[in-house]
C-alpha positions, -999 to +999 in steps of 0.1 A: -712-084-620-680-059-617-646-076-602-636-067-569-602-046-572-569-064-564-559-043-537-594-049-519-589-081-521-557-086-510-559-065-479-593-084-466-578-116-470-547-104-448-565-085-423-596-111-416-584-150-432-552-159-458-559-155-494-575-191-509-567-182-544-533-175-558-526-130-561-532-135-598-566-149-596-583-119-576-583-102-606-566-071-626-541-059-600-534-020-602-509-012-570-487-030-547-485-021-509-489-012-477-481-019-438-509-037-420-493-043-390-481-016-374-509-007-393-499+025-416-524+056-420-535+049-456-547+015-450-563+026-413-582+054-431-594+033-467-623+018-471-612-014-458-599+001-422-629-008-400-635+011-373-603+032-374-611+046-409-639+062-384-617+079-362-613+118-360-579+116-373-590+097-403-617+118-412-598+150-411-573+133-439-604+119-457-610+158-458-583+172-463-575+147-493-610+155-511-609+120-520-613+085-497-580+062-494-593+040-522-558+033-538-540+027-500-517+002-519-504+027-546-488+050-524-452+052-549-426+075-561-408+066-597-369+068-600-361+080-562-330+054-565-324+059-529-327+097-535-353+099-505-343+131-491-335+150-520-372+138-535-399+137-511-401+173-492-404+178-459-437+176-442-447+158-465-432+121-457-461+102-450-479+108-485-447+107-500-450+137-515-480+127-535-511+150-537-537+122-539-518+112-505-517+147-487-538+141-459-517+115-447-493+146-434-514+162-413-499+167-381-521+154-350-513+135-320-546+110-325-542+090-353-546+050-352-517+036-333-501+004-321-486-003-287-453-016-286-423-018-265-387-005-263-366-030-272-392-058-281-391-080-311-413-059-340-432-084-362-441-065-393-467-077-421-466-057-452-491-063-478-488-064-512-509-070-546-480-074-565-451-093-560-417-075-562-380-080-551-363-048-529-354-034-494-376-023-469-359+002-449-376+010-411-367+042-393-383+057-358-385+090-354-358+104-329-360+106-291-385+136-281-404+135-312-432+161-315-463+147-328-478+177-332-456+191-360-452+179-394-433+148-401-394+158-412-367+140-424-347+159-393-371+140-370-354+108-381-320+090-378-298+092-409-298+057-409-328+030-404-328+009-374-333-024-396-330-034-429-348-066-452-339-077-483-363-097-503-383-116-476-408-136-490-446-131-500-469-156-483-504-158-484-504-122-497-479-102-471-446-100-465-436-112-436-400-105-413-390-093-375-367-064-366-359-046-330-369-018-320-349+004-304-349+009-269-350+044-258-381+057-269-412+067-248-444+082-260-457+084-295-437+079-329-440+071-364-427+042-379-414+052-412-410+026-438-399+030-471-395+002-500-374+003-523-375-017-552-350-038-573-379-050-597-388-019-607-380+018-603-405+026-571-401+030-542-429+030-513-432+053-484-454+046-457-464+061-420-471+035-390-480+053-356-466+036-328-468+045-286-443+034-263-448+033-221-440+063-210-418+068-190-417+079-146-411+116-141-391+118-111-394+152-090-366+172-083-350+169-050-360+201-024-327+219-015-327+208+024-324+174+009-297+179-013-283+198+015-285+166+038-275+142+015-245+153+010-218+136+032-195+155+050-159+156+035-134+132+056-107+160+063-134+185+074-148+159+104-115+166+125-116+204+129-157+200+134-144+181+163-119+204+174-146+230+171-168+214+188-148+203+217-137+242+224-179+251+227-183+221+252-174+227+289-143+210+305-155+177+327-157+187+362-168+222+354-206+233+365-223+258+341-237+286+363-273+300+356-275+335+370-301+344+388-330+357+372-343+376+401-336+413+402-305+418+427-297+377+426-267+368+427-244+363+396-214+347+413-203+316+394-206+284+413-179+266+427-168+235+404-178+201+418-162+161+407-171+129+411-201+115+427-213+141+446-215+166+419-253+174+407-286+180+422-279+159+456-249+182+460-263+212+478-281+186+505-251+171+510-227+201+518-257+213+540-261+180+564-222+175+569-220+214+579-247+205+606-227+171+617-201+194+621-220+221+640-233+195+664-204+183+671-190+214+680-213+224+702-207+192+722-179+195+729-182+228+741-206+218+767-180+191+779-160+219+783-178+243+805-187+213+830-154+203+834-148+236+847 
């Protein structure tokens, strides 16, 4: 009966129950490794990635690499020394320039993600076959990230957003906790990259990521703008004076010509005080009859005296 391969091995026991045998005892290791949580592209789309090595995404890069992600652990570059940018083209990031690798770097928008949030405490599990000292180096692609072109080293901050140094490998992973950053929305790529001090590799991997997106607010309709803007303070007394010019003076009856053809168009006589308004008219009329009975009264007093 054939051994299974170390790198099989290693990533079932840290994806489904910790290893019970020490690394060595699996048997001949050939690689090292690979992200498992965010989980990277090459170990989603091996063998060993369950139903995500299923997904559309992953069998387009199954295709496109003319080979399955058998070796997801052995995804290295010799003698980069830090010499990322100058080595591993662009577009090509997440097989690390690697041929066996290309179809890591095909550039789609559905590949097997994890949701995370701005700002949150990132617990990342790295697995490896092999132990080895070195740094791992995180970067997040930049604020309005396409996914739908290929992964560039201009989609990427010059520098990472967290650094580890030699953490330790327990039960076949190693372990540590970064930040995120917080001003990212929508999907990203996690790009990790090992270097290290034990030997001359270094190892690039791709993690897909989404973040909340966030509320589009609408733009605000012109007669809204126009209404919320307040009025400046050295403007409000001429409004006034304006305003007080247009109104007429207390005491002062507007006159509504008369719409009648031949009516009469003769301003009205200004009225004050109490009597002024629609009981006006009434008023004027019964004193001018007080007064022409009275008149007449005293006329007829007159005449009989005579």
């Amino acid at each position: 009966m054939s051994r299974r391969p170390a790198h099989r091995t290693a990533l079932a026991a840290a994806l489904v129950t910790p290893l019970l045998l020490p690394w060595w005892a699996a048997g001949p290791a050939r690689a090292h490794g690979a992200p498992t949580d965010p989980v990277s592209r090459v170990v989603a789309c091996s063998p060993e990635g369950g139903d995500r090595a299923g997904s559309a995404a992953c069998r387009a890069a199954v295709a496109a690499n003319g080979a399955p992600f058998t070796a997801w652990d052995n995804l290295r570059v010799a003698n980069v020394n830090g010499r990322d940018r100058d080595v591993v083209p662009d577009g090509e990031l997440c097989s690390g320039g690697l041929p066996a690798y290309r179809g890591l770097d095909l550039a789609r928008a559905d590949w097997p993600s994890t949701r995370v949030t701005p700002g949150a405490t990132l617990r990342m599990r790295y697995v490896s076959t092999i132990p080895h000292t070195g740094t791992f180096r995180m970067y997040l692609t930049k604020p309005g990230y396409d996914p739908s072109g290929p992964l560039s080293w201009s989609d990427l901050p010059g520098k990472p957003f967290a650094e580890v140094t030699d953490p330790a490998l327990t039960d076949g992973a190693y372990r540590f906790e970064t930040t995120l950053p917080s001003d990212r929305a929508g999907r990203h790529v996690l790009y990790t990259v090992w270097q290290n001090s034990s030997t001359p590799d270094t190892y690039y991997s791709c993690s897909d990521v989404v973040f909340p997106e966030t509320e589009k607010k609408e733009p605000q309709r012109a007669e809204e703008k126009e209404g919320a803007r307040e009025e400046p303070e050295e403007a409000k007394p001429e409004r006034k004076r304006e305003a007080a010019k247009k109104e007429p003076a207390a005491g002062t009856a507007v006159h509504t010509p008369d719409p009648r053809p031949g009516g009469d168009r003769t301003p009205l006589a200004g009225t004050s005080g109490p009597a002024s308004g629609p009981s006006a008219p009434m008023l004027a009329g019964g004193a001018a009859a007080v007064l022409l009975l009275t008149g007449g009264a005293a006329l007829a007093v007159r005449l009989r005296r005579r």
